[in-house]
C-alpha positions in Angstrom: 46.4 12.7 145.6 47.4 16.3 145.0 49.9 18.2 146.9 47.5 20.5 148.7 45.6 17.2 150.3 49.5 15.6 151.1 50.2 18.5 152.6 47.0 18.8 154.8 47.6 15.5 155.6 51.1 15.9 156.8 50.3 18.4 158.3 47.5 16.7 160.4 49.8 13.6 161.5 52.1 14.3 164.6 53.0 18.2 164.3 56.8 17.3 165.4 58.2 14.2 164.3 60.3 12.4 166.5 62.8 10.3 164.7 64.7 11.1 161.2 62.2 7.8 160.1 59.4 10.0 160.8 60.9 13.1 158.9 61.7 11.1 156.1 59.2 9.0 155.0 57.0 12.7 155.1 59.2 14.1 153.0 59.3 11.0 150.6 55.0 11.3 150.8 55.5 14.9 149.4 58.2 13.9 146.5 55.9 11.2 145.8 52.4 13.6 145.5 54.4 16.1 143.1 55.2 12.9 140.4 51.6 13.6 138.5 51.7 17.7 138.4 55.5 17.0 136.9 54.1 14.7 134.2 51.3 17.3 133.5 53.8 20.3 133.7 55.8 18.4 131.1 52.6 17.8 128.8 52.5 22.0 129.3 49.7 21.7 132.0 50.2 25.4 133.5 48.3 24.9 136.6 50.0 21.9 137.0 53.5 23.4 137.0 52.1 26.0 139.5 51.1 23.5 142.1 54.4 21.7 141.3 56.3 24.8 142.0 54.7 25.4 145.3 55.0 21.8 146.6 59.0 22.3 145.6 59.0 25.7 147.9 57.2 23.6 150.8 59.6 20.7 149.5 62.9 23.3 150.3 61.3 24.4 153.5 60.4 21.1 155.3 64.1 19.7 154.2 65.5 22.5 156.2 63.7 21.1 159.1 64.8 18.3 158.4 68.4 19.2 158.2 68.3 21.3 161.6 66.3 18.7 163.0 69.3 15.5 162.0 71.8 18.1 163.8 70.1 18.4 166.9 70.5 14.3 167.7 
């Protein structure tokens, strides 16, 4: 599965999770979707590395949410 079709997908599941379960097994579903563009990348796949990269930015941004959303509870 690539990382634009995990991130659809998140995407399309409950808009706000409610419960730090929730939040993290997303965020495992995008670490997990990025494992095959690394192993390209590594092989020197340039596109790969490019969709790696921006599946880390989206990686950063949804673990903020994340962390603001932990010190809420």
């Amino acid at each position: 599965m690539s990382i634009e079709e995990t991130l659809d997908q998140v995407e399309e599941t409950i808009a706000d999770p409610t419960s730090v379960e929730e939040y993290y097994s997303r965020l495992r579903l995008l670490v997990e979707s990025m494992e095959l563009d690394a192993l390209k990348s590594n092989k020197g796949n340039k596109a790969a590395g490019i969709r790696l990269r921006k599946g880390l930015r989206h990686l950063k941004s949804y673990s903020g949410d994340f962390v603001k959303f932990t010190l809420q509870k």
